[in-house]
C-alpha distance (Angstrom), angle and dihedral (degrees) to the residues before:
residue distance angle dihedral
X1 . . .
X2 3.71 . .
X3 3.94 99.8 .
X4 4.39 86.9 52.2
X5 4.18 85.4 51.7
X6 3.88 88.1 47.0
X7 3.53 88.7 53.8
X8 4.20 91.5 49.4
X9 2.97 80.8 55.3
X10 3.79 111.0 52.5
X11 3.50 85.8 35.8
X12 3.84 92.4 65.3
X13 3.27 95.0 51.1
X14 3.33 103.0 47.0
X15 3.50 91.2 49.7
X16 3.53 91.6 55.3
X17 3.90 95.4 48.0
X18 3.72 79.9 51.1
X19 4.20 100.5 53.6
X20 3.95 80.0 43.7
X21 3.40 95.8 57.2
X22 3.88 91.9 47.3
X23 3.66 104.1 45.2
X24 4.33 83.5 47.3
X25 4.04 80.8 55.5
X26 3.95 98.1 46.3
X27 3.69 86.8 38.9
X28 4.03 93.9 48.4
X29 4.64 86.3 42.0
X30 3.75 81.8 49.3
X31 3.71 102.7 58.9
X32 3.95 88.6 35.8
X33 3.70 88.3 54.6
X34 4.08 90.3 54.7
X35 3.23 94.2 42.7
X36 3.99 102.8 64.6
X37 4.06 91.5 25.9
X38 3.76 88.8 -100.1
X39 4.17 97.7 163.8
X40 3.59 109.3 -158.8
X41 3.98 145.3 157.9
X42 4.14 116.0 -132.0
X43 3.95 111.3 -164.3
X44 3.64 108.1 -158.9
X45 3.99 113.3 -165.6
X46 3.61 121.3 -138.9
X47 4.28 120.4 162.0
X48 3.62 101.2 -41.5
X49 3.72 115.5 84.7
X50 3.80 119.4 -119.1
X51 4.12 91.7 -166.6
X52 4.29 81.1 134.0
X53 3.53 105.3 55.8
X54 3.73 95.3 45.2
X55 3.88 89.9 61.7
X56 3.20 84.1 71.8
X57 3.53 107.4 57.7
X58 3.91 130.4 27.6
X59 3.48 122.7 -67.5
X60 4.06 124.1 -123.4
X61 3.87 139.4 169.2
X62 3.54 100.4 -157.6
X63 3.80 123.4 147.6
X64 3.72 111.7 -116.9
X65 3.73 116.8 -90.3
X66 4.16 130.3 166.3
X67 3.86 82.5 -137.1
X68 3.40 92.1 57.6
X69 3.61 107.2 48.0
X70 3.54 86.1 47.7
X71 3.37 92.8 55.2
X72 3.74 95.4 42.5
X73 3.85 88.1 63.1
X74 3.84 104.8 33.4
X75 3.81 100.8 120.2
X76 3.86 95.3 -108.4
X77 3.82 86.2 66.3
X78 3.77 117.3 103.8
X79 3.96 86.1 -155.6
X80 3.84 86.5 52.4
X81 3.67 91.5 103.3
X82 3.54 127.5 77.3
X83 3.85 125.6 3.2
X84 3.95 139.4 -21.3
X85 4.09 112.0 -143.3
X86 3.28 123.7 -151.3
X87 3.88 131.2 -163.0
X88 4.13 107.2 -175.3
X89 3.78 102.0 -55.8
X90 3.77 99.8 -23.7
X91 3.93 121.7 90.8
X92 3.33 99.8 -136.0
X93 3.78 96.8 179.5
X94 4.26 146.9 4.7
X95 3.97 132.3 -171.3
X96 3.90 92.1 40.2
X97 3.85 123.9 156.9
X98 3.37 111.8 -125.5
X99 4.32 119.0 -160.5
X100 3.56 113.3 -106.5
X101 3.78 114.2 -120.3
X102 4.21 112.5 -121.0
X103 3.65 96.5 -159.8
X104 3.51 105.8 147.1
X105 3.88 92.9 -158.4
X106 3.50 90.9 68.3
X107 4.18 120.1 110.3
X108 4.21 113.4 -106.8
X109 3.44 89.1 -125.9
X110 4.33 91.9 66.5
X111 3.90 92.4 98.0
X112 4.13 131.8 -156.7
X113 3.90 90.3 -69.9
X114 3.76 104.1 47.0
X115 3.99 87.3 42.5
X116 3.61 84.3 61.3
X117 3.58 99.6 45.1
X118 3.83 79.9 54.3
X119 3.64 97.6 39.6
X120 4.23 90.6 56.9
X121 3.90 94.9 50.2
X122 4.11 101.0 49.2
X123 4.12 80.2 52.1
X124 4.10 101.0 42.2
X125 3.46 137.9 17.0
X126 4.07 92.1 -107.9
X127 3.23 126.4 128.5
X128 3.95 122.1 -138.6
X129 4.10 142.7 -145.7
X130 3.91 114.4 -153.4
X131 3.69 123.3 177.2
X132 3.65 114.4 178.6
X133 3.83 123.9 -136.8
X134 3.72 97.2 -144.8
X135 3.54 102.7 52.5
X136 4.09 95.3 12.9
X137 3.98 90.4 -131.2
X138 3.52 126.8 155.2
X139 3.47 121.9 -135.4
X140 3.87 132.6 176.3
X141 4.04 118.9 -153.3
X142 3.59 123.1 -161.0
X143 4.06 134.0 170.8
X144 3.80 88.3 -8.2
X145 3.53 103.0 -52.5
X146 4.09 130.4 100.6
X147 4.04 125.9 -135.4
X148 4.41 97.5 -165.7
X149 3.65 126.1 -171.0
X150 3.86 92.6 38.9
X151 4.08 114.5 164.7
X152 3.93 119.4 -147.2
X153 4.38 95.3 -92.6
X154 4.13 86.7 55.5
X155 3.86 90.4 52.1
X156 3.25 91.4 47.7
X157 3.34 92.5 58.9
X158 3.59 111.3 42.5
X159 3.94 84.9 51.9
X160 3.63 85.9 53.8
X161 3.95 84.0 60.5
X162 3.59 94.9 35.0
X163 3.75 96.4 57.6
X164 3.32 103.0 40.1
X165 4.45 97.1 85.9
């Protein structure tokens, strides 16, 4: 009885020294990203499976690294188009198509990428990382709606929230 609440325990915390150390690397990706004008779409998986949308890109089991997201979408990269998705600290996939959202309320200026940071969280419960090329802003979409101009301490933040189900 003791030993199986020792292991609750440890468990816990290492699975909250783990989300830590993945939101500091999507954080620390992120503000690389803006920086050099990278643009680039982060799927983060929560409940909801997203089995679909890595069909159509390729599939990876990589541990999460800044230096490898960057890499994924510097422009050289044949992966550098479409979406990174990741499943707790493993990136599980790059290049995937995300669906466009086709809400009509939304601003002309919310381009290809930020539709489909939109478009993934009205189907699924994920959570998503945009940073745009063009104006090298981060923005964070969540249950269909987009926070823009985020800096690095709000991102940190609402992944906090995000990741804690």
């Amino acid at each position: 009885m003791f030993s199986k609440k020792l292991h609750f325990l440890f468990s816990k915390f290492f699975l909250r020294e783990t989300r830590e150390e993945t939101i500091d690397e999507l954080v620390k990706s992120t503000k690389t990203l803006s920086d050099r004008g990278l643009g680039s779409l982060i799927v983060i998986k929560r409940r909801v499976g997203l089995k679909g949308y890595l069909e159509t890109g390729k599939s990876l089991e990589a541990k999460i690294s800044s230096d490898l997201i960057v890499t994924i979408f510097s422009p050289y990269s044949p992966l550098h188009d479409g979406a990174v998705v990741v499943d707790g600290d493993i990136i599980i996939g790059a290049g995937c198509i995300l669906p466009l959202s086709l809400n009509p309320s939304l601003d002309v200026s919310v381009g290809t990428r930020h539709r489909a940071a939109i478009g993934i969280t009205e189907e699924t419960d994920a959570v998503v990382i945009v940073v745009s090329h063009e104006t090298r802003e981060i923005s964070f979409a969540h249950k269909g709606k987009l926070i823009r101009g985020m800096d690095t301490v709000t991102l940190k933040r609402n992944l906090e929230k995000a990741m804690r189900y």
